[in-house]
Structures are given as C-alpha cells and as structure tokens.
C-alpha positions in Angstrom: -23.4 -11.3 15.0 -24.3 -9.3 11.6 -21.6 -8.4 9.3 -21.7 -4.8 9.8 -21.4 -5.5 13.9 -18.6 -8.1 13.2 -16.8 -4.8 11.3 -17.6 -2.4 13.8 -15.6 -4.8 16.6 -12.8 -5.0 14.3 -12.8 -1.5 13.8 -12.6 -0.9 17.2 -16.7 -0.6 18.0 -16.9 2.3 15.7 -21.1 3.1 15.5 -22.6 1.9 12.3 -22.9 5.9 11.1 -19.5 6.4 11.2 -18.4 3.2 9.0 -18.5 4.0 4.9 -21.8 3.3 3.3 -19.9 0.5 1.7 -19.1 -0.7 4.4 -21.8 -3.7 4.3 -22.6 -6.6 1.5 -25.5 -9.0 1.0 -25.5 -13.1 1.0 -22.8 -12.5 4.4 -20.2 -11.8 2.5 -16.9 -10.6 4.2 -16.8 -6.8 5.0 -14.2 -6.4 7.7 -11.1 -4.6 5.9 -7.3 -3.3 7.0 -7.8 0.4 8.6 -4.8 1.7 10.0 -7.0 4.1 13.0 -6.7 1.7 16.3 -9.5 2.8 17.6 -7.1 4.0 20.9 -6.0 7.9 19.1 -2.8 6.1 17.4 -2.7 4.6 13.5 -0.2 1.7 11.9 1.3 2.0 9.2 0.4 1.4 6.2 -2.8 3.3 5.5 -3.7 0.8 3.0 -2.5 -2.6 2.7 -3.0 -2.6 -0.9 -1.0 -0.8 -3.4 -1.1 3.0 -3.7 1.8 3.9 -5.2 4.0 7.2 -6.2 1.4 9.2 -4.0 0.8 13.4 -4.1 -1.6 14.4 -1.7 -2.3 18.3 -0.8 -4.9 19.8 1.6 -7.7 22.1 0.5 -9.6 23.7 4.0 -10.0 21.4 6.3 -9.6 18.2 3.3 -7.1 16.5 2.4 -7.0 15.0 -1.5 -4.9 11.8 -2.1 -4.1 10.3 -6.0 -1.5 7.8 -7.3 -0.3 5.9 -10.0 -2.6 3.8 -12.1 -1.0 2.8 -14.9 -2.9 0.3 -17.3 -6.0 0.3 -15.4 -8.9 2.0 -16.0 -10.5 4.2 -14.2 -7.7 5.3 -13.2 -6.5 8.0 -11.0 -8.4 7.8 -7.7 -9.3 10.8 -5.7 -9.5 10.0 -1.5 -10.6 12.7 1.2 -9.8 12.7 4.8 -10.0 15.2 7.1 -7.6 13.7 9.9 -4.7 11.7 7.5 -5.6 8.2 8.2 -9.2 7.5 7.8 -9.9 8.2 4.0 -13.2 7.6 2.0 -13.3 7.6 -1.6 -14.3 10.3 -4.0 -14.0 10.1 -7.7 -11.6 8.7 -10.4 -10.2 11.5 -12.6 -9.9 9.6 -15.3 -12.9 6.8 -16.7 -10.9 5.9 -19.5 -7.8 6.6 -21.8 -8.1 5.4 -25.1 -4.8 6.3 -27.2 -4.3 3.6 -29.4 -4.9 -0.4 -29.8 -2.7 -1.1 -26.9 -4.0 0.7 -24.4 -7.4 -1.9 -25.4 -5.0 -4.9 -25.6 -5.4 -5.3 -29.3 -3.5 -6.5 -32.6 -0.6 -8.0 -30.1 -0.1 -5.0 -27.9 -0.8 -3.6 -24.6 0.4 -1.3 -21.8 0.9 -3.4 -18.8 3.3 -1.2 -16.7 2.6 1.8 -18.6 -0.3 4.2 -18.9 -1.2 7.6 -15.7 2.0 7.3 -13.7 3.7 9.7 -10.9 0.4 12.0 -11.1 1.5 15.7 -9.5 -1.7 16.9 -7.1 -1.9 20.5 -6.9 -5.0 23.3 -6.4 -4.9 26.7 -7.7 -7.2 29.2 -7.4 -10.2 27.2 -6.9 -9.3 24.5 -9.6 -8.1 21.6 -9.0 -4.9 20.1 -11.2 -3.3 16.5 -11.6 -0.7 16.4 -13.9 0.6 13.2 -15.1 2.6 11.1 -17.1 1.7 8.4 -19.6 4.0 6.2 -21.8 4.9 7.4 -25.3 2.4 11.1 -24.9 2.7 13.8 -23.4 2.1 14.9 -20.1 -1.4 14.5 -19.6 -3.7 17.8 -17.5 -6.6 16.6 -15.3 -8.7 19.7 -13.8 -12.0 20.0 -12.4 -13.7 23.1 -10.0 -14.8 19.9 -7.5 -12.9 16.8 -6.7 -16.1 14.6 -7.6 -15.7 15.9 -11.1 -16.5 16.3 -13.9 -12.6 16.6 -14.9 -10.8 17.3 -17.7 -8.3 15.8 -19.4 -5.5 18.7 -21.9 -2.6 17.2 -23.6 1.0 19.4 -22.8 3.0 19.7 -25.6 5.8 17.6 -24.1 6.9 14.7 -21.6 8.1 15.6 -17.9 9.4 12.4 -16.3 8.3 12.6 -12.5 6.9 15.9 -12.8 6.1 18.2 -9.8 4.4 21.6 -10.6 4.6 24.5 -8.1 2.4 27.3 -8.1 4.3 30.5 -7.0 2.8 32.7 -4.7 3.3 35.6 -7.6 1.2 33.5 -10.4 4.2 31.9 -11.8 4.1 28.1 -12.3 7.3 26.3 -12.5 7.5 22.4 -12.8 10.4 20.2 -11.9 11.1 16.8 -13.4 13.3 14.5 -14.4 16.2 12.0 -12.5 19.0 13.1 -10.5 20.0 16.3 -12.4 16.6 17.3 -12.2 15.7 20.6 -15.0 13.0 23.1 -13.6 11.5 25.3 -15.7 8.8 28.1 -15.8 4.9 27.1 -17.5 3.0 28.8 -19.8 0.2 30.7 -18.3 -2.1 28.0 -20.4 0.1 25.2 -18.4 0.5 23.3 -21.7 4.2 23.8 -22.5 7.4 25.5 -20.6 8.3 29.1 -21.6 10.9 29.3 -23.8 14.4 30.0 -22.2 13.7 29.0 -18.6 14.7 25.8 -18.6 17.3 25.0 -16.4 19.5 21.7 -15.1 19.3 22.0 -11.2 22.5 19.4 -9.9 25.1 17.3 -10.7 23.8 13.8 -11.1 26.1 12.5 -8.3 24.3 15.4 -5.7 22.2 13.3 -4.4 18.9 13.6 -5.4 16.7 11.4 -7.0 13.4 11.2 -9.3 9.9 11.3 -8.3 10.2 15.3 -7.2 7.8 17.2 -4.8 8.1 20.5 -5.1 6.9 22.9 -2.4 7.4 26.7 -1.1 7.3 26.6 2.7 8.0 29.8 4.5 9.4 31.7 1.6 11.9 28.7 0.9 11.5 26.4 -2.3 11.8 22.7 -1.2 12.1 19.8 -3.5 11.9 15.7 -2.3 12.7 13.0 -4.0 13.6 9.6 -4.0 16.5 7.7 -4.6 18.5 4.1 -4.3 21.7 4.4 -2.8 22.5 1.6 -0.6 18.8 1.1 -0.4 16.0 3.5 -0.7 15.9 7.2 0.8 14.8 10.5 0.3 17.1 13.2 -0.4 16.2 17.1 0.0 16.9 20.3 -1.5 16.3 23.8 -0.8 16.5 27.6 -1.9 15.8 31.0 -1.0 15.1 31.8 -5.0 12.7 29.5 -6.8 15.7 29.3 -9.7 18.5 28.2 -6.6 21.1 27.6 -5.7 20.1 24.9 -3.9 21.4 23.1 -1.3 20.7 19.4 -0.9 20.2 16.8 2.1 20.7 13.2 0.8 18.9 11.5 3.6 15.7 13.1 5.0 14.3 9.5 5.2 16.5 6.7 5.2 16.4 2.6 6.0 12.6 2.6 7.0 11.6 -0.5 6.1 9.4 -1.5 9.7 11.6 -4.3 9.5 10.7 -6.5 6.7 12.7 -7.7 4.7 12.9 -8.0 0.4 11.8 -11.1 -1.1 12.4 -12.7 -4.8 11.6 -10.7 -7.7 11.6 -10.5 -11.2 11.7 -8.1 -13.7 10.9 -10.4 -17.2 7.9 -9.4 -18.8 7.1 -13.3 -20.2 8.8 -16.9 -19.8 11.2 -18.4 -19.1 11.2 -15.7 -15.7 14.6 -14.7 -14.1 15.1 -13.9 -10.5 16.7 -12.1 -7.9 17.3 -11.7 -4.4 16.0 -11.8 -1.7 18.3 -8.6 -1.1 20.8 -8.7 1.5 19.1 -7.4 4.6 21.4 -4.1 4.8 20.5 -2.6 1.5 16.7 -1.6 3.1 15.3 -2.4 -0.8 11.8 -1.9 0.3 12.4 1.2 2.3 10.1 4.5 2.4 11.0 7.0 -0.3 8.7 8.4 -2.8 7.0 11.1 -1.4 6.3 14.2 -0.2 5.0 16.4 3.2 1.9 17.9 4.3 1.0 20.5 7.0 -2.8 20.0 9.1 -5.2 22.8 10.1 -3.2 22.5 13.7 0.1 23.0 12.3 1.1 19.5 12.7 3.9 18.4 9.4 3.1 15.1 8.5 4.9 13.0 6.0 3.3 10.5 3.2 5.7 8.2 0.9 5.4 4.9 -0.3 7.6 1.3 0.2 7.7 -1.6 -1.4 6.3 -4.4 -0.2 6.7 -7.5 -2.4 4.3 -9.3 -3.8 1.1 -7.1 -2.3 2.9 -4.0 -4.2 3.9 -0.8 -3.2 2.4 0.5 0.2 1.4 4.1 1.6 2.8 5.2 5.0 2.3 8.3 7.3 5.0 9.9 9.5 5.5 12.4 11.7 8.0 15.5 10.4 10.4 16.8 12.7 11.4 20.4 11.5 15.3 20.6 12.5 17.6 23.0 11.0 15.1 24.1 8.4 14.9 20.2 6.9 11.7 18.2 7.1 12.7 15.3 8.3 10.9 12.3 8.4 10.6 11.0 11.9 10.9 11.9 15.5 13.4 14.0 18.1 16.5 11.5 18.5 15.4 9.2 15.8 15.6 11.3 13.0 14.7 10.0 9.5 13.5 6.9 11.0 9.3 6.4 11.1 7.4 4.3 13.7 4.8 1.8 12.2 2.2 3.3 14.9 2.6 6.1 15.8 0.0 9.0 17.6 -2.8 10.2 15.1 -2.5 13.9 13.9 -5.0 16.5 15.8 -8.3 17.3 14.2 -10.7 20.0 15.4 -13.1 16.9 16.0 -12.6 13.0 16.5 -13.3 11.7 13.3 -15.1 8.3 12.4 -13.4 5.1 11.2 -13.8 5.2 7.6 -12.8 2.7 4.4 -12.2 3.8 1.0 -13.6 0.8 -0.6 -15.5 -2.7 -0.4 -13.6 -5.4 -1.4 -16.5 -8.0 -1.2 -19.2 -7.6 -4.1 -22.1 -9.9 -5.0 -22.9 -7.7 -7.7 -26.6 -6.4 -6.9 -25.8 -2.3 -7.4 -26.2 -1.0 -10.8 -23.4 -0.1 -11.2 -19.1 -1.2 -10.5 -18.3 -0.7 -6.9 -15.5 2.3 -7.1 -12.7 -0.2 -6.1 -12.6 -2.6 -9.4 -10.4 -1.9 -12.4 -10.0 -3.1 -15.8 -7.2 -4.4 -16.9 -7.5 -2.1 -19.6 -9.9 -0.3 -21.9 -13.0 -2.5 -21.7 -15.3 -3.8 -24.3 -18.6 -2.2 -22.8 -21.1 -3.8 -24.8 -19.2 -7.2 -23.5 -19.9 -7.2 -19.8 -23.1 -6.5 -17.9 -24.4 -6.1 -14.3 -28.1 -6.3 -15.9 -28.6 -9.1 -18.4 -28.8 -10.6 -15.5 -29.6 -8.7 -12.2 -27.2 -9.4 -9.1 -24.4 -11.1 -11.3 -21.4 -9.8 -13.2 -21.8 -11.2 -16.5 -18.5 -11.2 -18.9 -18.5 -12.1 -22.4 -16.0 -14.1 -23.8 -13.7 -12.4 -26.2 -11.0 -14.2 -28.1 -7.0 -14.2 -26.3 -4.4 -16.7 -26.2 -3.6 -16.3 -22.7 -5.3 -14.5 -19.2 -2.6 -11.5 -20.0 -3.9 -10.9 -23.0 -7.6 -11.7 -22.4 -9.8 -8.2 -22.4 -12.3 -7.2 -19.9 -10.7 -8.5 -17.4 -12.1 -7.1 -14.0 -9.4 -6.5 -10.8 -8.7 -5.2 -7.8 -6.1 -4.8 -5.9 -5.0 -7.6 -3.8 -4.9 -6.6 0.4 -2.6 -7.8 3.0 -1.2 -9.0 5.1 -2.5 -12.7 4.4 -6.4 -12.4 2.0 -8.9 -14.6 0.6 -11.0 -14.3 -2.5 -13.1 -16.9 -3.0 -15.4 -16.7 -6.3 -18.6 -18.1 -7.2 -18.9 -19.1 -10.8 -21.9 -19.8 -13.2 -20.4 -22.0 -16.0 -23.5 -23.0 -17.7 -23.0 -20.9 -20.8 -19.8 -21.0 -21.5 -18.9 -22.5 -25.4 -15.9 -24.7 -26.2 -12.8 -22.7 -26.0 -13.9 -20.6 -22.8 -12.1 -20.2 -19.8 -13.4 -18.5 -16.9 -12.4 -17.6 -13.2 -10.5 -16.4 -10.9 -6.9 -15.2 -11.7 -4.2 -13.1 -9.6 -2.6 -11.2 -12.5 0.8 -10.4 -12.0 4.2 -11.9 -13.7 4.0 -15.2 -13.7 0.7 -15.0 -13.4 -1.7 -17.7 -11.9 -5.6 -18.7 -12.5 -8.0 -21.5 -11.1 -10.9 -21.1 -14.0 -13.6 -23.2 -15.6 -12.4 -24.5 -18.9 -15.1 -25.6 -21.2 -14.3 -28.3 -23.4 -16.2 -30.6 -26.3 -16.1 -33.6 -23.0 -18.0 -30.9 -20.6 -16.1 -29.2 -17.8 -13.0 -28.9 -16.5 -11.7 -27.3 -13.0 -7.8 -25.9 -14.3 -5.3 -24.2 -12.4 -2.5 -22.7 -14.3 0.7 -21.5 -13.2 2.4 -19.8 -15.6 5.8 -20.0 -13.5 6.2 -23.8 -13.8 4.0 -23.5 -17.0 2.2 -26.1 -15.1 -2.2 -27.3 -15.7 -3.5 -29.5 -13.4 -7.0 -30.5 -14.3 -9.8 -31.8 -12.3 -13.4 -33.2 -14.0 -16.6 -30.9 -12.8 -19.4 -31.8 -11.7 -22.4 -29.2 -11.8 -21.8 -25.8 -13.5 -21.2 -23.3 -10.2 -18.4 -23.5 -8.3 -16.8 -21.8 -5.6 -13.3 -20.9 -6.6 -11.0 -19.6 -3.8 -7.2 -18.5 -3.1 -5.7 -18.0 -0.1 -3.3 -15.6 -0.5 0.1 -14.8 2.2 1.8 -11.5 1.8 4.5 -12.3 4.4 5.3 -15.2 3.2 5.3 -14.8 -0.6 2.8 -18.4 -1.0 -0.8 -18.7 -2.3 -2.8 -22.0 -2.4 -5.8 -22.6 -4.5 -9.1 -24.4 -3.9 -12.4 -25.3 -5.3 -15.7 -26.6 -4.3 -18.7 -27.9 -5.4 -21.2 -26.8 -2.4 -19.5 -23.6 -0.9 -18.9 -25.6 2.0 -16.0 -28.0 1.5 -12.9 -26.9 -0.5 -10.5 -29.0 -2.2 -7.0 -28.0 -2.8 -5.4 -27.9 -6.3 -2.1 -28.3 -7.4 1.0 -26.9 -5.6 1.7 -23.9 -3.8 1.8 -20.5 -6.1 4.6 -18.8 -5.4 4.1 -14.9 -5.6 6.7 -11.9 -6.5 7.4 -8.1 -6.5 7.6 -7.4 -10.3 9.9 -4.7 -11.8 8.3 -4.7 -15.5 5.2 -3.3 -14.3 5.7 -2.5 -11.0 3.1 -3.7 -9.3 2.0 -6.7 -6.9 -0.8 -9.3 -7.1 -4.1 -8.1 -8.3 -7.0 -10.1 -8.0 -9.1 -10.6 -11.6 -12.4 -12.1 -13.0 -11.7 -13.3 -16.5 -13.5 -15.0 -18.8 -12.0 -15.6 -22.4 -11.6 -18.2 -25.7 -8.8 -19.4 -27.0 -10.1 -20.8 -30.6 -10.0 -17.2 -32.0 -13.1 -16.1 -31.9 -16.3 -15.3 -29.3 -17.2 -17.6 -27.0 -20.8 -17.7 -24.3 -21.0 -16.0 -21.5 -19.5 -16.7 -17.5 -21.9 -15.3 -14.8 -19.9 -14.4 -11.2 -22.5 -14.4 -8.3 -20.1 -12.8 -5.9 -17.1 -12.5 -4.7 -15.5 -12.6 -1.0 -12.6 -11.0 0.1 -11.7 -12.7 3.8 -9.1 -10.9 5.5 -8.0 -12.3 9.0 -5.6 -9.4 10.2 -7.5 -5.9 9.8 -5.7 -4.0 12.4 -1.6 -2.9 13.2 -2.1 -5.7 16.2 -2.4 -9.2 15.4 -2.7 -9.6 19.1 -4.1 -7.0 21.2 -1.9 -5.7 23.9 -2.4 -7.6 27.3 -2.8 -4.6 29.6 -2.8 -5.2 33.0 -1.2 -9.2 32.6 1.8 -10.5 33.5 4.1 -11.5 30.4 7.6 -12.9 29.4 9.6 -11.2 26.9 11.7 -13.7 24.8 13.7 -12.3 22.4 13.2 -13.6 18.6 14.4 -17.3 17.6 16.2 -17.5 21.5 15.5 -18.9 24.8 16.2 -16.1 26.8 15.0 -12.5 27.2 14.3 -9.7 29.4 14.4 -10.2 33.0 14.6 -8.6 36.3 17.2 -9.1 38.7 17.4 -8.1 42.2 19.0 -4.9 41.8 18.7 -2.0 39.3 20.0 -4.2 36.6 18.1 -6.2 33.6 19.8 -9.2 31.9 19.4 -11.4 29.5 18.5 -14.8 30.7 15.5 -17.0 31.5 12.7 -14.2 31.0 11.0 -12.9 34.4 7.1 -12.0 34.4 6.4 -8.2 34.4 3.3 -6.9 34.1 1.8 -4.7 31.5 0.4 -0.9 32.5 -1.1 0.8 30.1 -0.2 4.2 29.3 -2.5 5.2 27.1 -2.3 5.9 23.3 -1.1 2.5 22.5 1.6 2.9 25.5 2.6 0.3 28.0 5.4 0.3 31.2 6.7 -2.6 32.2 6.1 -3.3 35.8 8.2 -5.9 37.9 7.2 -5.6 41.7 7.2 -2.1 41.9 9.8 -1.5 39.8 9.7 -0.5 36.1 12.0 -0.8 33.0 13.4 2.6 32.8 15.2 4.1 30.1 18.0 7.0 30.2 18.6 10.0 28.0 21.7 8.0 26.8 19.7 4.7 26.0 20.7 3.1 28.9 18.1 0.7 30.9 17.6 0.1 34.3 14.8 -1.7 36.7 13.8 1.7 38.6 11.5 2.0 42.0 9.1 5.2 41.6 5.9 6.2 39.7 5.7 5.5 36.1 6.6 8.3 33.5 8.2 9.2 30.4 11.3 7.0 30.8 9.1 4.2 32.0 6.7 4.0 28.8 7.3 2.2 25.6 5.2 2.9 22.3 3.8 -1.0 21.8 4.3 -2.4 17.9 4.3 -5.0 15.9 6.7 -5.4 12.9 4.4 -6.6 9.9 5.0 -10.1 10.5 4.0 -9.9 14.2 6.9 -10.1 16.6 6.8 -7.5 19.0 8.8 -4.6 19.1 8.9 -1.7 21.8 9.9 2.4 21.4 11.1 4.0 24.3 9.5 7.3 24.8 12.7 8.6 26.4 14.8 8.0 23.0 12.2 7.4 20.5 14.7 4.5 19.8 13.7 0.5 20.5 14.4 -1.7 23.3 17.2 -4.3 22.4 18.9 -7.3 23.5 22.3 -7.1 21.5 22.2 -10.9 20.1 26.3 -11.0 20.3 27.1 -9.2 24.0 23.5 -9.0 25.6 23.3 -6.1 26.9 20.2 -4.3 26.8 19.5 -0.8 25.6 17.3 1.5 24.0 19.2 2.7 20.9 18.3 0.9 18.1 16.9 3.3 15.5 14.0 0.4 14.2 14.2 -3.4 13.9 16.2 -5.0 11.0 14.6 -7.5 9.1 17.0 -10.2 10.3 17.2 -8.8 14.0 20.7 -8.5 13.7 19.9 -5.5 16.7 18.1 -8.1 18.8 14.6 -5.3 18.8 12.5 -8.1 18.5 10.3 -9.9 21.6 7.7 -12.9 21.4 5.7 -12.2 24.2 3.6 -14.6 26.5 1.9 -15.2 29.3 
C-alpha cells in the first residue's frame, strides 16, 4: 500500500483530493497524522495533539481563522482556516520574525525561552484583519493584513495589556480588556495604538471570580467576557452586561473539571539544574482542565466552544465543545451535563460535508525549496547558516558556537504530537569539525539529545540527559546514522536509539523521563541541532530526513465492534456489567451483550432482546422493546484508552460505583483515578 493510501485508511478512506497537499512525503516516510474528524459525522477531542495554546479564533463568511501563542519561536503566530471547526488546513504565519534585541537571537548570554508573541487577541474589522498580542518586556504588538495569507503588518501600541481581548463595538468604538482577576477595560484610540485618556476602568473585585486570558464578545446586544482561572483546578468564569462599561454580573464556572479523565503528571517549573518537582496533583484539583478560551457561533447557528488544557509533557492541547445557551450563559457542554465537554462528540453542521484535512506534515526529507510551514526556530535564525540548497534534498546547519543545545542557535523544531510519536533522524556526520555536535534533541526543561559528537579520536554516538546530567557514549562507525526517539505522552517516558543501517536500532542509555514545564510553558518539541562547544565555528551537519511515526491517529485506538458480542469489565476489577434475568443489571462476572450501532459513533447494548436502558433520573435497567434514545450510549475513549460510555438520555456516563456497585448513568465525566467507576475494558 502507498503512503498516501495508508493515510487515507487511517483517515477514514477519505479520497486522495480531499487530503492536504502535504499530505504525502518521498523515500516512504510516515504521513499518517492525529485528525480529530472520525470519518463517521463525530470529532475527538483534541483537534490537535500537539500544542496550540491560549487560542482566539473568529469566523469571517463561511471561514473560520484560528492563532495562538508562539512565544520564542519563529515564525510565529500561525493562521488555520476551516470551514466546519475540526478539519483545519494551514494558511500563513503572521509573523516571520521578531527581532528586538540579542535575546530574542540567543546572544551575549540571553534569550527568550518562554517569552516572546503570547495570548494573541483574533479579531476582523471592516475588511482588515487584526491580531493583537503580547510580547515580554514591549508593548503590545498589532498584526493586520486585508487577507489572512498576508502580507501583515506588525505597529507597536504605546503600552502593555496582559491577556488582552479587543472588542469592536457595533458603533466604531473599540474597547480592550486585559489584565488578571480585576480585569481594567478601557476604550482605543481610533489609530488602536494607545487607550483614550480617562476611560480606563477596574471591572471586579479580585475575589469575583474571574480570571486572566479575557474574550470579549457582544452577543445579542450583551457584552460577554471569558476567562480562565485556577480555583480548585482550572475553570472558566463568565461575565456579562447590558452597557459595554457594566455592571457586570459574573458566572464563576461556565466550564469546570473537564479534564477527559486524565490525570496531571510531574512538573517543574526551574529554568536550569539542579530541577525541582511537583506533583503529580491530587486527582480532585482537575490541574489540566479546559479553560482558556473563548465561543464561536457557525453559519447554522450552531455555538461552539474552543479552549485549551494541559496536557503534560506534549503541552497544552485545543478542544472543541458544544455551547448550551441556558439562562443567557454560554455554557460549555450539553443539556443535563452542563459545563462538562465530551471528548467526541457530533461534528457541527456545514452547508457541505467537508474533506479530511491536516494542517501540517510532520515528516520531511527536505526536497522542497523551501521549510515545510510546520518547523520553527528556536529563535531568530542565522540565515546565511542553514541551507536547503548547498545541498539539494538535505537540511544543511552550520555549526555556530554554544555551550549547551539550549543555547545553541538555529536550532530547527516542531512540535512534538501525541499520544505516543516517533522521530527518527537521519544524519550526515562527514563534515562535522572537532567540537561539533549534531542530532536529534527534544527541547524542553531538562532537556534531552542523542547527537553525533565529533572528536579529535573520530565519532561518537552521545545521549545526554540533562536531568541526571548523565552522557553515555557509544564509538561510530560510518558517518550516517539513523537517530530515533520513541516518545509516550501518556506515560511521561521516551527511549532513544540509533542505527547504523536504518534497519536495526540499538537502544542507548536509560529511559528519558519527560515533564509539563511552568517556566516556559510548553511541552516537548522535537529539534535538529548542530553546534560547537570550543567557542567558535564548526563544519557542517547534513539531515537527509526526518520521520515522524505516529501509531494512534484517531479518537479510537480500537474501533468499535458493532454488531459483536462483548464483556464489559470495569477498570483494574474482575467484574462488570451484566444482565440478569429480570429488569436488573449487577455488577458481577460480566455477561456478553452485543453491540448495535446507532450511528454517529452510537452503540445500544443488546442482551437477548433486551437493551441497557437508561431513565430520566440516571437510573438503568435491562428493558424489552426497540432501541431508542434511552437505549444508546455515545462510545469514547478516555485518552489512555479505557472505554467510557454517555448515555443519550442524561448526557451523563454509565458507572459501576467502585464502593456500593450500583450502576447508573450520572457521572458527569470519568475521573482520572476512576474513583466514579465510568471506566470499561471491553472484550470479546
């Protein structure tokens, strides 16, 4: 089977016209990627499972525009486009550089890891488009362009605005709010450089409620700001007003505790050695629940909400949920399960089905003439230091002098992808000078690399962890090697390799543990490096390709067994669901009932003719009668795989309580430690 074929199966037999352009690479490299679209009219959360984080996203016609936070890495501030809110397709970075000073190019001693474009505010006015955006230490950066593909424009405001979100009244006043908790709101200058002098204005009392990361919206002739805050774990708060200036009224919980059940892992917020640690989190405190964020209504009405989670050491993650208007509150979620999200869920209506579509390649051997849109520096680059042409179909870096792979420049990286991902590099050595180190690194804090370390005895294979602050060191043979590290978002591990032939890989050193940082706030990102540690320049590393494997592209690990017969265990027990004689279900030795699909990623669960039933009060039963509502069960997975099941009668999942066993349909969405019994391991 061809690559592109192999994606199209994995994308659910999408034609070859429909797939991105991208979509393909050379030399069979890898080009099957996560999309959340099942291919059955339902998506999974997230929409990428790679970082995308503080996210503004408005719709212009029938498109929708997406950009986030970038910080240090350039380009920076990607533009996506979908028409239907889950299959998105890249369109320009806003930004090709941003060159303020020697540490934003990583020089005399300084950079801006975890600083830079941050919290950008998306907005369109009168046939311009507008990203506002914060950077360390400036002002408030203004990106504008009349086309989304650019060219844009970066103006300098004449002052800071911590989490900014700018509204555009319908009179031709502009107004931004910013800041945390108290949040101040003020009217713009018509020039939108600077806030007019006299309207500003301190909105609440810190202990309201609200939060930071503001979106600010007028929605039927009310002004709506959402935020994001940590109380107890992460939520989003709400406030409205019939005036643009307030009162307003706030609602501390429009999203609250959605985590999809997983659960926080260690983290560290040191920016060098020696590291300290935290956590994991107890369970209850929902650290890597949805919050920043904001809503958006389609072309058919439909409100649909977009906000961001942690999710350790792959970074922060973009979801999709349904609003439910109640009481003049968007809340995230659905009727009866109000603030609460489900990982898959129905996709919104378009006018027209649209195609299965990627925003980027992750795989690269390096034969276009120019980057593919998904690498980033890990700063400014040296230009006249790297090359796609000195020689044709490799990435050729230049080695410039560092002390360490933080500090080295031109560093090239892209965002590491869940849940579990491979890169495996192949490496040139042959001109590298004594000093030079060069290879694969996944840049984070600590850090890790398996490189090529050139040396006045030849060649060495090295892996460092900077955790340990541990080299091991293997002799080379040759001067290409495959490089390779297979990387597991779920359970926080990575595990190097190498290999002479591309055919047999030899592990390295220990496992690599990986963490959710706090200094820059970012997860793993996957680099090519090549730099010299005797203070001065070094030769030249070439980088044939690069493959990014990924086994789990799809909200399923397993597909659903319609029309088989299966046992329902509950998580880490012997027992499970089962049918009794009468109306009742108990939990005992599972009993086999068979899987009808109800379309839309829906099952019932059939025992004779009988099927699990669930009542308006959450109660379930083994009912006789044709299949409907109360019979069917949206069918998901929790991100590491067990199964869980929403009734359609409650919008609430099926549970065995762990302590009483009794079996209902009322738990609002699986805890991490299953301490609500949602979770099944299903067989046959």
């Amino acid at each position: 089977m061809s690559s592109l074929a192999a994606l199209a199966v994995i994308l659910g037999a999408a034609p070859a016209s429909a797939l991105s352009p991208e979509a393909s690479a050379s030399k069979g490299l890898s080009t099957a990627t996560w999309t959340p679209d099942n291919g059955d009219g339902t998506f999974t959360n997230p929409l990428f499972y790679d970082e995308f984080s503080d996210p503004d996203l408005i719709r212009v016609g029938d498109w929708f525009y997406l950009t986030g936070t970038t910080m240090h890495t350039m380009p920076g501030l990607p533009i996506l486009r979908s028409k239907d809110l889950v299959n998105w397709e890249f369109v320009a970075y806003a930004l090709d550089k941003l060159d303020l000073g020697p540490a934003f190019r990583l020089e005399d001693g300084k950079n801006i890891y975890g600083q830079g474009i941050w919290a950008p505010s998306f907005r369109y006015h009168d046939g311009k488009f507008y990203i506002f955006s914060n950077v360390n230490g400036q002002t408030t950066q203004i990106f504008t362009a009349a086309d989304p593909k650019g060219p844009w424009t970066r103006t300098s405001m004449k002052r800071s605005f911590h989490d900014l979100s700018v509204l555009f009244d319908d009179d031709g006043k502009a107004y931004v709010v910013w800041d945390h908790q108290t949040m101040h709101l003020a009217q713009l200058t018509d020039d939108l450089t600077d806030i007019v002098p006299g309207t500003e204005r301190v909105l609440f009392a810190k202990d309201a409620g609200m939060g930071e990361g503001a979106h600010f919206y007028k929605i039927d002739g009310k002004y709506y700001i959402i935020s994001a805050n940590y109380a107890g774990g992460f939520r989003m708060p709400a406030a409205r007003a019939n005036h643009v200036l307030g009162p307003y009224e706030v609602n501390q919980a429009i999203s609250l505790h959605e985590d999809f059940g997983m659960a926080s892992s260690k983290r560290t917020g040191a920016p060098k050695p020696p590291f300290t640690f935290w956590g994991p989190t107890p369970v209850a405190k929902h650290d890597l629940a949805l919050h920043q964020g904001g809503v958006v209504q389609t072309p058919a009405g439909e409100w649909w909400g977009f906000s961001m989670m942690d999710f350790n050491s792959v970074g922060r993650l973009l979801g999709l949920s349904p609003i439910t208007w109640k009481d003049g509150w968007p809340y995230f979620g659905l009727p009866g399960n109000l603030t609460r999200t489900p990982r898959t869920w129905v996709k919104p209506k378009t006018a027209t089905p649209q195609p299965v579509r990627v925003p980027f390649r992750r795989s690269d051997d390096f034969s276009a003439p120019k980057l593919q849109p998904l690498w980033q520096w890990n700063h400014v680059p040296v230009d006249g230091k790297w090359s796609l042409s000195e020689r044709p179909g490799f990435l050729r870096l230049h080695a410039l002098p560092a002390t360490t792979f933080y500090d080295a420049r031109n560093t090239l990286t892209q965002r590491a992808i869940g849940p579990m991902s491979t890169p495996t590099v192949l490496l040139d050595a042959s001109n590298l000078k004594p000093g030079d180190t060069a290879g694969l690194g996944l840049l984070n804090l600590p850090y890790a690399t398996l490189g090529v370390e050139k040396r006045a005895e030849g060649l060495d294979v090295v892996l460092y962890d900077q955790r340990p602050d541990k080299t091991v060191r293997v002799k080379m043979t040759g001067t290409r090697v495959w490089l390779r590290a297979n990387c597991d978002f779920l359970t926080e591990r990575a595990r190097f390799s190498y290999s002479f032939d591309g055919v047999t890989f030899t592990p390295i050193g220990d496992e690599v543990e990986l963490f959710y940082q706090t200094f820059t706030f970012q997860g793993v990102r996957y680099g090519l490096f090549n730099y010299n540690t005797t203070g001065a320049e070094g030769g030249f590393a070439d980088f044939d390709s690069i493959d990014v494997h990924q086994p789990h592209t799809h909200g399923l690990m397993r597909p659903i067994p319609y029309g088989r017969s299966i046992r329902l265990t509950s998580f880490h027990a012997t027992t499970g669901l089962a049918a009794g004689g009468g109306a009742s279900l108990a939990s005992s030795a599972p009993t086999r009932f068979e899987v009808v699909d109800r379309r839309l990623g829906r099952v019932a669960l059939r025992s004779g003719g009988r099927y699990v039933t669930v009542g308006a009060d959450g109660g379930v039963t083994v009912a006789a009668g044709p299949s409907g509502k109360a019979q069917d069960f949206q069918w998901i997975e929790t991100p590491t795989g067990e199964l869980v099941l929403m009734s359609l009668a409650t919008n609430r999942f099926l549970r065995i309580d762990p302590q009483t066993g009794d079996i209902r349909a009322d738990s609002p969405g699986p805890m991490p430690d299953n301490s609500d019994g949602a979770r099944f391991i299903w067989s046959e």
